[in-house]
N, C-alpha and C positions, 0 to 999 in steps of 0.2 A: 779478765784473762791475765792469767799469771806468764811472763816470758819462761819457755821452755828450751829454745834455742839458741846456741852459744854462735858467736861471730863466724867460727874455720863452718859450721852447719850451712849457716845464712849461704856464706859464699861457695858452696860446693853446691848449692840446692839451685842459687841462680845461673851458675856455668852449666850446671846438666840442662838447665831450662833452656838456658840459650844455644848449646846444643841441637835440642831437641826441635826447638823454632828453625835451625839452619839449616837439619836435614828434612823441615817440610819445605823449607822456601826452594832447596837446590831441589826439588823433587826426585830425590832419594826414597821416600816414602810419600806413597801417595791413597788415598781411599780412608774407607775406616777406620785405619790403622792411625793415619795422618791427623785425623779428630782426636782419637783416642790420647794419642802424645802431646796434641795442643793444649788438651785440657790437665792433662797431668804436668805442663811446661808451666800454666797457669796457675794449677793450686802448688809449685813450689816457687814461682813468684811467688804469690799470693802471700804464704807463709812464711818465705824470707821477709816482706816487709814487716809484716808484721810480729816476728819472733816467736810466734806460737805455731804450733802444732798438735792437730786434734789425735791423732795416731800417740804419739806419746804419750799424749794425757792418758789414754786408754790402759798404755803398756805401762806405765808408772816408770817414765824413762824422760830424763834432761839432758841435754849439752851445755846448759846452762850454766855458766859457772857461782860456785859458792861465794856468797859474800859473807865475810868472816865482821 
């Protein structure tokens, strides 16, 4: 797996995520809806740790910056 995601990505992907954890836990959102976001809170952890992302691969698109 080639890194596709540049640093300012990583950390806007984990702020949304922990957003999205804070408005399950204050029960803001509650039901299906409240799975649905966990899981999507989880695959942008997921993929801030690990710098890749499958979506991109697909779209032929990086944040990743050029190493010259």
């Amino acid at each position: 797996m080639k890194k596709n995601m540049g640093n300012l990505d990583r950390v806007i992907r984990l702020v949304i995520a922990a957003v999205l954890v804070g408005l399950i836990f204050a029960n803001v959102v509650e039901g299906t809806l409240a799975i649905i976001l966990l899981v999507v809170a989880g695959v942008f952890t997921l993929t801030s740790f690990i710098s890749f992302c499958p979506l991109y691969t697909l779209l032929g698109f990086s944040s990743c910056p050029v190493k010259k």
